[in-house]
N, C-alpha and C positions, 0 to 999 in steps of 0.2 A: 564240071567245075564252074563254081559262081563265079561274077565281077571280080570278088575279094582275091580266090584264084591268079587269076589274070591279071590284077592291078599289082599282085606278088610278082607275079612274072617280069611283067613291063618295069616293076621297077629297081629288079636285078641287073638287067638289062641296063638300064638306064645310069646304075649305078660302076657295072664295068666300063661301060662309057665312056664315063666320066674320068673314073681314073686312071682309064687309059689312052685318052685323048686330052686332058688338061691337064693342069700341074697341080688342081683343088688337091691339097692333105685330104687324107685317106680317113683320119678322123671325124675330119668336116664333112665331108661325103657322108659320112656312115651316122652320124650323128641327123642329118639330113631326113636319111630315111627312115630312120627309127622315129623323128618327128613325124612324118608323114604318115608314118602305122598307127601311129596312136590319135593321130588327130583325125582319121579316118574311120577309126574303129575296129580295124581289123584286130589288131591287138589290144588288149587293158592294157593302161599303164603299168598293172606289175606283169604283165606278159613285156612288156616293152621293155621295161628297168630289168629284165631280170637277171641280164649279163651282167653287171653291176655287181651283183651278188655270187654268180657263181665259183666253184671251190678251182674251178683250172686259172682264173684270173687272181682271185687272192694269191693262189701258190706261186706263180709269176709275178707281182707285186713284192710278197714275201722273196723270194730267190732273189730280184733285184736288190733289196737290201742285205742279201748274204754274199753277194758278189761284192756290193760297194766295201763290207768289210775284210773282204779276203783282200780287195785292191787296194783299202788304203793301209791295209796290216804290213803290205808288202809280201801278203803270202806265195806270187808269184814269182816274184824276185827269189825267191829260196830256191825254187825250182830252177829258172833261168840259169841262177848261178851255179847251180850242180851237176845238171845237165847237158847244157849245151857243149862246154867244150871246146875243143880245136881241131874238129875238123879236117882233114885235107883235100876231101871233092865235094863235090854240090852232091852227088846223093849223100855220101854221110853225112852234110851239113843239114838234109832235109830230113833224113830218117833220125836225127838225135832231135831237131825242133817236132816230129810229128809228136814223139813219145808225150812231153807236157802239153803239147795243144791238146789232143786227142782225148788225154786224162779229164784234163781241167774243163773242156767243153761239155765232156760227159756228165758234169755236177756243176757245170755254173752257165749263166748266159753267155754263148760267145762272142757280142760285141763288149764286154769288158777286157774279155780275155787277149781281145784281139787288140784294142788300142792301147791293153796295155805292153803287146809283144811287138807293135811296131816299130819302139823307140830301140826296144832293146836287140832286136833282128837286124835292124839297119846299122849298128854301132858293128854287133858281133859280125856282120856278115863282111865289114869294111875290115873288122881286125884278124879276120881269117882269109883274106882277102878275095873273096864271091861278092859280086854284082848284088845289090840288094833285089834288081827285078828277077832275078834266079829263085828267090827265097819267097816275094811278097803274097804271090797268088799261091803257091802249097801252105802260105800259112793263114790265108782267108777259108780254103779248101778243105783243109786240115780242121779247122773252125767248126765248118757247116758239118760234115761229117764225123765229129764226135759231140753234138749234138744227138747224133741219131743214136748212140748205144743207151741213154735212159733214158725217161720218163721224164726225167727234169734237165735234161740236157737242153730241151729246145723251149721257148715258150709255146711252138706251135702243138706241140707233144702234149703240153698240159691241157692246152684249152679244147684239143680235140676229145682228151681224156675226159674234161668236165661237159662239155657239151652230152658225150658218149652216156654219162649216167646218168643227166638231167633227161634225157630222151627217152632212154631203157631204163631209166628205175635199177641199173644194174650195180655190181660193188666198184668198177670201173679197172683199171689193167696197174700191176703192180710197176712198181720204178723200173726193173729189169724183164718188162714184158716182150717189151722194142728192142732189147739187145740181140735176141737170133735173128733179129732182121738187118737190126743196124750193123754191127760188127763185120759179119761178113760183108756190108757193102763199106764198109769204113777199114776193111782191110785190102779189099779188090782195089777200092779207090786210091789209098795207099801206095800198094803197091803199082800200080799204073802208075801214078805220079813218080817215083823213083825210079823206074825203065824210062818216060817219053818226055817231062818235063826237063831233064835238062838239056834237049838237042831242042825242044820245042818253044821254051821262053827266050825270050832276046835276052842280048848283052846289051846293055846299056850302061857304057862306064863314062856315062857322060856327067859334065858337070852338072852339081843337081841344080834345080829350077830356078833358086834365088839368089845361087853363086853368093858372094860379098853383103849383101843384103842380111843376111842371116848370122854373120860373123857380129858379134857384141862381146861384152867384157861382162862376168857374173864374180861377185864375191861369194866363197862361205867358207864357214868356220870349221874347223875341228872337234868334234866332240872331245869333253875335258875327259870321259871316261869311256869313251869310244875304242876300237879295236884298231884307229890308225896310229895313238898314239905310241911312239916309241919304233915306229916303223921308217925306213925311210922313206921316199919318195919313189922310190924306183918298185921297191917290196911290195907298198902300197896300192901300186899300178896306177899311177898317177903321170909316169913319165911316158910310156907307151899308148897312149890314147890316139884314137885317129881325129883328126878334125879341129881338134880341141887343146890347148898350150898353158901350160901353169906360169904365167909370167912372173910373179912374185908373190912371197909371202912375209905377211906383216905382221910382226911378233916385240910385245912390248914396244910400241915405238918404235920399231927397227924395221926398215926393209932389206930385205932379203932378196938379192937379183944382178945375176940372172942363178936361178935356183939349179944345183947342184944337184945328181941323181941319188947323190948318198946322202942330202939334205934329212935327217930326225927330223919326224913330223912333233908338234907339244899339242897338250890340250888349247885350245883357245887361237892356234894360229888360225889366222885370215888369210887365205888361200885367192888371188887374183888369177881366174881363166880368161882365155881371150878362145871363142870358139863358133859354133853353130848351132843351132836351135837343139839337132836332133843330138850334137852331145852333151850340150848343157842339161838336156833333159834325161839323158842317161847317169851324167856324174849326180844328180841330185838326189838321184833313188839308190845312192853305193851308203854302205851303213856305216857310220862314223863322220859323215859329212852332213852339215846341217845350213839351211840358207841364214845368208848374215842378215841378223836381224836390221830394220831401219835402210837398208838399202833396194834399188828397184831393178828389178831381173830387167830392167831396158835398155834399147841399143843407144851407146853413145851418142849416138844421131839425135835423139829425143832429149836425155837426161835431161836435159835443160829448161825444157819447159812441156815436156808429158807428161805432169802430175799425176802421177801413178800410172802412167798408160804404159802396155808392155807390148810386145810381141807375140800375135799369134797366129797358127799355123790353120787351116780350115780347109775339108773340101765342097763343094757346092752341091746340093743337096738335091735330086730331080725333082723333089716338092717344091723348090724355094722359089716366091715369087715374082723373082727380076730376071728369070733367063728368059735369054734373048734381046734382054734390056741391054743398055751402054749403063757404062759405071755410073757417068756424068747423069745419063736422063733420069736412072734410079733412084739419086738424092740419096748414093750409099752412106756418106758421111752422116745425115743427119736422119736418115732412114734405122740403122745399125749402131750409130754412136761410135764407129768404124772408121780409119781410114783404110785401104786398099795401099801396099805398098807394090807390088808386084803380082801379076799373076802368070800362073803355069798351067800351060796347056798341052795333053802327052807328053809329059816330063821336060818340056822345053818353056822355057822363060818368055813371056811374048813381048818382042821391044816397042812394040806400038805404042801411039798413045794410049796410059791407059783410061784415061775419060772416054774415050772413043772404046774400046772393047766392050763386047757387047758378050756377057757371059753363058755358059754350058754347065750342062750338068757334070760334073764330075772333074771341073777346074780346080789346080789349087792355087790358094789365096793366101799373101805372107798380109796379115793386118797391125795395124794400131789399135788396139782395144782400150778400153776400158775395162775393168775386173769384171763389171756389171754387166758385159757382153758373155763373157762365159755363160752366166746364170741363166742369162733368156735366153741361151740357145740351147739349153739342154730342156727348153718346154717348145720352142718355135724351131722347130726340122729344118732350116732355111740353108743351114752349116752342119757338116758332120766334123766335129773337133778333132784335128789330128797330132796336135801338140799345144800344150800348155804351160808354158815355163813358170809359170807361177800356182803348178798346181801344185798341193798341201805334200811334205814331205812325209813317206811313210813310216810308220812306228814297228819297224821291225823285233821289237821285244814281244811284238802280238802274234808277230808271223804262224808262231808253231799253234796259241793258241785259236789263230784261225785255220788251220789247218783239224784240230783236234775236233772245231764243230762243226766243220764239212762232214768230216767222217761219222760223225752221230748222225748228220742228219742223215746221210746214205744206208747206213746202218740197220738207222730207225726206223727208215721208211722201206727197205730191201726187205726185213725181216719179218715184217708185216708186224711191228710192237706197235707203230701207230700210222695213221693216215701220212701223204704224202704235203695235204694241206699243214696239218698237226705239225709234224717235224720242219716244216719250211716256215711256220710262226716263232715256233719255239726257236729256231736259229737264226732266226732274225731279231728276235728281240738279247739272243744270247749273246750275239755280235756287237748291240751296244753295249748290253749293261759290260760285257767284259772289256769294253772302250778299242774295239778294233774298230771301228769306224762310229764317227763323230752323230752326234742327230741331224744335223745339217748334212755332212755326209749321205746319213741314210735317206735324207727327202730330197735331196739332189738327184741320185739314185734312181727316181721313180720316175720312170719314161712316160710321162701321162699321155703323150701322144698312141703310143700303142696299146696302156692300158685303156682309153677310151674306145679305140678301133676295134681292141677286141671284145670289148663291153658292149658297142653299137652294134657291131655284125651278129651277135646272137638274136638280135633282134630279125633278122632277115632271113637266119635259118628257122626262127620259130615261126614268122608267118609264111615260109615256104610249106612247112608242117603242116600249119594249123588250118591251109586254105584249102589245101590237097592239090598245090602248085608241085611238090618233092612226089606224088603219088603218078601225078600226070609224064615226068620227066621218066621218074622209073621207068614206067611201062613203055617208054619211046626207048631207054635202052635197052630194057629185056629184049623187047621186039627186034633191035638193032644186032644184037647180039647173037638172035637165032637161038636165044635160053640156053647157052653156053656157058657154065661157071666161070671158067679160065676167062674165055672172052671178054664178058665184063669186067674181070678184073683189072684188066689191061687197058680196057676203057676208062675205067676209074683214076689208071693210074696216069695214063695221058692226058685227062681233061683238070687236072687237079695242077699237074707240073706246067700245062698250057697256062693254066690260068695266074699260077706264081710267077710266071717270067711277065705277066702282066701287069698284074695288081701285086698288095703285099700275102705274102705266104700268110700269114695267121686267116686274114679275110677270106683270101679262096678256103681255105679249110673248114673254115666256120662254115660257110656257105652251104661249102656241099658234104659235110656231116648228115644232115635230115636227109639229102637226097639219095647219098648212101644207104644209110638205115632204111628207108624204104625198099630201094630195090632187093636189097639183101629180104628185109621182112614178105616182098611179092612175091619174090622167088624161091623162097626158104633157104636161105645163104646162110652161112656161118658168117655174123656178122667181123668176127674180131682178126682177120684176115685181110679185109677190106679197109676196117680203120689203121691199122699197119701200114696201108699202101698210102691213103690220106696221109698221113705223117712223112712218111718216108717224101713220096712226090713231092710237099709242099716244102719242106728241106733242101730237097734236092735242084738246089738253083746254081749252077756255075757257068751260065753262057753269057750272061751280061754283065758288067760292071754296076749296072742297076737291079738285078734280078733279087739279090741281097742285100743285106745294110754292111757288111764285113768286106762283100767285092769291092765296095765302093769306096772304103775306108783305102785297102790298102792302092788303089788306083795310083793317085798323085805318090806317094813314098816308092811305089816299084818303077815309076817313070813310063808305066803304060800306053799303050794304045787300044781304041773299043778293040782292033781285030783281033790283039793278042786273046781275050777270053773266048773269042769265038774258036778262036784256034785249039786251044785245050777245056775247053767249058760243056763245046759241043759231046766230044768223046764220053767227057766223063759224066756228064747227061743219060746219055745211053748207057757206059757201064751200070753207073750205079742202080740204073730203073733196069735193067737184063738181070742183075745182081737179088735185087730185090725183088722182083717178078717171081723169080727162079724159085727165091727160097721161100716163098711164100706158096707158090703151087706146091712145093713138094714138100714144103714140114707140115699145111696144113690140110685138112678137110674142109672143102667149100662149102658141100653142102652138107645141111643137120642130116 
């Protein structure tokens, strides 16, 4: 092996590193090195750009915008409200929420899926009356794990998918390739969670983290031709709400208060709640309620002079550049365009000063925003948004029609009528012109941070390839392994899940795709067994709160602590890799 070799090597290295001792975005890192390939020569620039182009990143580009219109159609909400239920114990509360995550993850990215089941899990789980941290983590869990039954459940599943035929020149693995692998471990896992999960999550029925803070008054309207007209108040479910109180309504110049359960709802009433973030954000997505136009979702505290600034809810992102900073040294106000009203740390409120707190990753944050805080945070990773009261109410007359191009595309793409690319264009352009989700919607949508990550790391697996850096590695696992099929399998499957709980899943995977395909090609392996376990490992993250983007999401809403995921993350780390080890040794043929 030449310099060029070695200089691959050293700067793999260099590059876990990095992202696992700094807080450098994983974009920035990887964009780094793909500089450095091309300015060196190891790579041509279209060896370099070529991720850019490949068919696993368009399809994840594409899918991103067929999520954004299933969520703003409301087409999850259909589901929530038919499914979930009442409940009487924490498993059957787990096992009716697993049935839609599982589905829905299966065919769409699971961090929409999941942000958008957090408002509405913590609302239901208060009105059936379960602990939200009973629910939080089987429903991040539930997330990553149906993921794994298709092709396009995961983004990591695609891009290993396109990497796989840019490499082999092969036709690449059908949408329902990875279901005998995922299923069984997405039922294993399942089921473990519904025996050990509920003796194993804490109670936490403590006050949540922002107490009083969170309490504001929101108006909205009745729809004129809505499904609540004519109902009363009680019918409507408007009176039994947790958290959240209909102080009055305002009809013709008339107020109306204190409002009567048998109170007839009309078209056009002005409905006055006085509540919390996480109900306000649940009554806003019920059908026949619409935000009152000209008025500002802010808390009384502000109205007065926050010129459009509202409340928002965030958790702290392990990319973002001010941990470990103090609020005050950070210059978060003029840094952010932010204030900081409170922060929560393991579900507890922290009374300090907060100029003095000095921020973690996976703290949550009640802010002062501006609109235009939303926007950049969905390109600058700094915040993972956990609530947004002023985000776009959904258009539920699309609901069914977004539902109708999910299933084409799974269809289309199952059946083998066209590519998995083909059906995830066509359904993404189908999602606007049918007006389930807006154009801004859909460029909203597009996570440029991961699409670039995973754009720059193909860069890293092509000069691992192209140098015979993936050729030299092989032969150190053959050798390691004693040229044992099963062995290296096993090997694969632990250096892949090591590497996820480090860096991000997509990156390790990209990574070690070429090194993969190698050993399989040294040793005459059945390669498509081996990319199975790549997928699977690099999914399969439940031991950290950082390990995924989903853990982290539900952290602050279940009132967490890091132990609790090690408590139940570690287990099912092991089930699911025993799980899928298993069915992999014994449905497939290692070797040609």
């Amino acid at each position: 092996m030449d310099w060029a070799g070695w200089f691959s090597l050293s700067l793999i290295c260099a590059v876990l590193a990095t992202l696992i001792f700094t807080r450098l975005q994983a974009h920035l890192v990887m964009m780094a090195a793909l500089t450095l390939l091309s300015v060196s020569g190891i790579l041509t620039p279209a060896e370099a750009l070529s991720g850019f182009s490949n068919s696993g990143l368009i399809t994840v580009a594409a899918m991103f915008v067929v999520a954004a219109g299933f969520h703003a159609s409301g087409g999850i909400d259909l589901v929530i409200e038919h499914l979930l239920g009442s409940p009487r114990s924490n498993r059957k509360a787990m096992l009716r929420m697993f049935t839609p995550v599982l589905a829905l993850s299966g065919c769409l990215n699971n961090t929409p899926v999941v942000a958008t089941m957090i408002p509405a899990v913590n609302i239901w789980a208060k009105r059936i009356g379960i602990t939200p941290s009973k629910l939080m983590i089987p429903l991040s869990y539930g997330a990553i794990l149906g993921g794994t039954l298709t092709m396009i459940g995961s983004s990591t599943n695609l891009v290993v998918n396109g990497q796989y035929q840019a490499i082999t020149g092969n036709q690449g693995f059908s949408i329902f390739a990875i279901t005998v692998v995922g299923l069984p471990a997405a039922l294993a896992g399942s089921i473990f969670m519904l025996i050990f999960f509920p003796r194993w999550l804490p109670d936490r029925r403590k006050q949540q983290p922002f107490g009083n803070l969170r309490e504001f008054t929101l108006e909205v309207l009745v729809a004129e031709d809505g499904p609540l007209v004519g109902q009363s108040v009680e019918t409507a479910g408007l009176r039994g709400l947790q958290r959240i109180y209909l102080v009055e309504i305002e009809r013709a110049s008339r107020i109306i208060t204190p409002v009567r359960s048998t109170e007839v709802l009309r078209g056009g009433d002005r409905l006055v709640f006085a509540g919390d973030t996480e109900a306000i954000s649940d009554l806003l997505r019920m059908r026949g309620i619409l935000p009152s136009a000209g008025h500002d979702n802010a808390s009384p505290r502000f109205t007065a002079t926050a010129g459009g600034r509202r409340l928002v809810e965030v958790v702290v992102s392990p990319h973002c550049d001010i941990i470990g900073t103090s609020i005050r040294d950070a210059e978060f106000r003029s840094r952010y365009g932010a204030a900081v009203l409170a922060v929560a740390r393991n579900g507890e409120r922290l009374r300090s000063n907060l100029g003095s707190t000095r921020l973690k990753a996976g703290d949550s944050l009640l802010l002062e925003a501006h609109p235009g805080f939303i926007v950049r945070q969905r390109y600058n990773r700094d915040f993972l948004l956990v609530n947004d009261l002023d985000t776009e109410t959904p258009d539920h007359e699309k609901g069914l029609l977004a539902w109708g191009i999910l299933i084409c595309i799974v269809i289309a793409a199952g059946s083998g009528l066209t590519s998995m690319l083909n059906a995830s264009l066509v359904g993404a352009g189908a999602m606007l012109v049918g007006g389930c989700c807006s154009l801004g919607q859909a460029q909203k949508s597009l996570d440029l941070t991961i699409i670039i990550t995973i754009a720059a790391s193909f860069a890293l697996g092509a000069a691992v390839q192209k140098t015979g850096a993936a050729g030299l590695l092989a032969h150190s696992v053959i050798e390691l392994s004693g040229d044992r099929p099963w062995l290296i399998l096993i090997l694969v499957y632990l250096c892949v899940s090591l590497l996820t709980e480090m860096i991000t899943n997509n990156a390790a995977a990209i990574i070690m795709v070429p090194i993969v395909l190698q050993i399989t090609g040294d040793a005459g392996l059945n390669p498509e067994p081996f990319m199975f376990a790549v997928m699977m490992a690099a999914s399969a993250s439940f031991a950290t709160p950082l390990g995924y983007q989903t853990n982290l999401m539900v952290y602050g809403p279940g009132n967490y602590q890091f132990s609790d995921y090690l408590r139940v993350g570690i287990p099912m780390n092991l089930l699911v890799g025993l799980v899928s080890v298993g069915v992999l040794l014994s449905g497939w043929k290692l070797v040609i």
